[in-house]
C-alpha positions, -999 to +999 in steps of 0.1 A: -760+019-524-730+032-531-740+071-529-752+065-495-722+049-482-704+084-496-730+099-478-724+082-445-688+090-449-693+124-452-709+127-420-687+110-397-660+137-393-691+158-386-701+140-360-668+135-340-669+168-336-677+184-302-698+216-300-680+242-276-698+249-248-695+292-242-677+300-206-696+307-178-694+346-166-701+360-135-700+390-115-683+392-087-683+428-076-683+461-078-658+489-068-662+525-073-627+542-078-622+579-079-649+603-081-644+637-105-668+661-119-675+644-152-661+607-143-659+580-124-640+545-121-657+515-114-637+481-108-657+451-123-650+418-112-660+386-126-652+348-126-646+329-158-654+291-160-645+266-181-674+238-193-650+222-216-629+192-209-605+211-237-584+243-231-593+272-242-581+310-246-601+338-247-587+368-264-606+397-252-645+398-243-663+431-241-696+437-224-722+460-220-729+471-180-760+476-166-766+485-133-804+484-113-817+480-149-800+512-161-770+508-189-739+524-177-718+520-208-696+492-226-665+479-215-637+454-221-610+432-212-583+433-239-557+410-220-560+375-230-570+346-201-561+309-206-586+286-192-576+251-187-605+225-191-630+233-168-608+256-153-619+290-137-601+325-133-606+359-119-607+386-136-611+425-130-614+451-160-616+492-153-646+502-165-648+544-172-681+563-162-695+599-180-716+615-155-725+642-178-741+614-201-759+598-172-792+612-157-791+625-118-812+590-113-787+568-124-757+589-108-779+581-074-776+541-082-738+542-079-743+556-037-763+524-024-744+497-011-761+467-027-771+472-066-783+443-094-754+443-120-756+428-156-735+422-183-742+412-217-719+406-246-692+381-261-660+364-258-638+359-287-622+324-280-600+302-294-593+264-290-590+230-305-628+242-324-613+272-342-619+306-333-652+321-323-678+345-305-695+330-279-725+356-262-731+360-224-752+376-198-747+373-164-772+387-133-763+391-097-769+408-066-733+426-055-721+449-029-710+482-047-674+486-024-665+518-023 
């Protein structure tokens, strides 16, 4: 009787514990920046959320950007953003483009107006559970503003 009531007590702090909920991502736009030979800018916008009734800061996040199903490259945000609970902020990272790497095909997706973006990849966040990498991948129809 006694090793289970150990046992019991070993649990609770376990159980008071809340699981973090990851933020939710979104996109929220596209912008095409100068043009050269070999590069191009692209603006990325997104919208950070907050699930959490409990603050949180997120150090950086990096991401991998598809566009129309084709990968453009990785990028990142390196500045941190403090999200209150359930709190949401903008957020708008410069994301560099090799033509040279990318086939005529894909160069062609960045001149429509309307494209399907994606990003995949993780926030490294910090709160009242520690420090940790929480994954995302976000889908959405945006205008690519030129």
């Amino acid at each position: 009787m006694r090793r289970m009531r150990v046992l019991v007590l070993a649990l609770v702090p376990v159980a008071g514990c809340a699981t973090v909920k990851t933020p939710i991502l979104a996109l929220d736009g596209l912008k095409l920046g100068d043009m050269g030979l070999s590069g191009a800018a692209l603006d990325v916008g997104f919208r950070v959320r907050n699930p959490n009734p409990e603050p949180m800061t997120i150090e950086r996040f990096e991401y991998e950007l598809f566009v129309n199903g084709n990968r453009l490259g990785r990028g990142f945000q390196p500045a941190e953003l403090e999200l209150p609970g359930y709190g949401e902020t903008k957020v708008r990272t410069r994301f560099d483009i090799n033509l040279l790497s990318l086939p005529r095909a894909v160069q062609d997706v960045l001149r429509e107006d309307r494209v399907h973006a994606r990003a995949k990849g993780r926030f490294y966040a910090t709160g009242s559970f520690g420090r940790k990498k929480l994954g995302f991948n976000s889908d959405a129809e945006v205008e690519l503003q030129r």
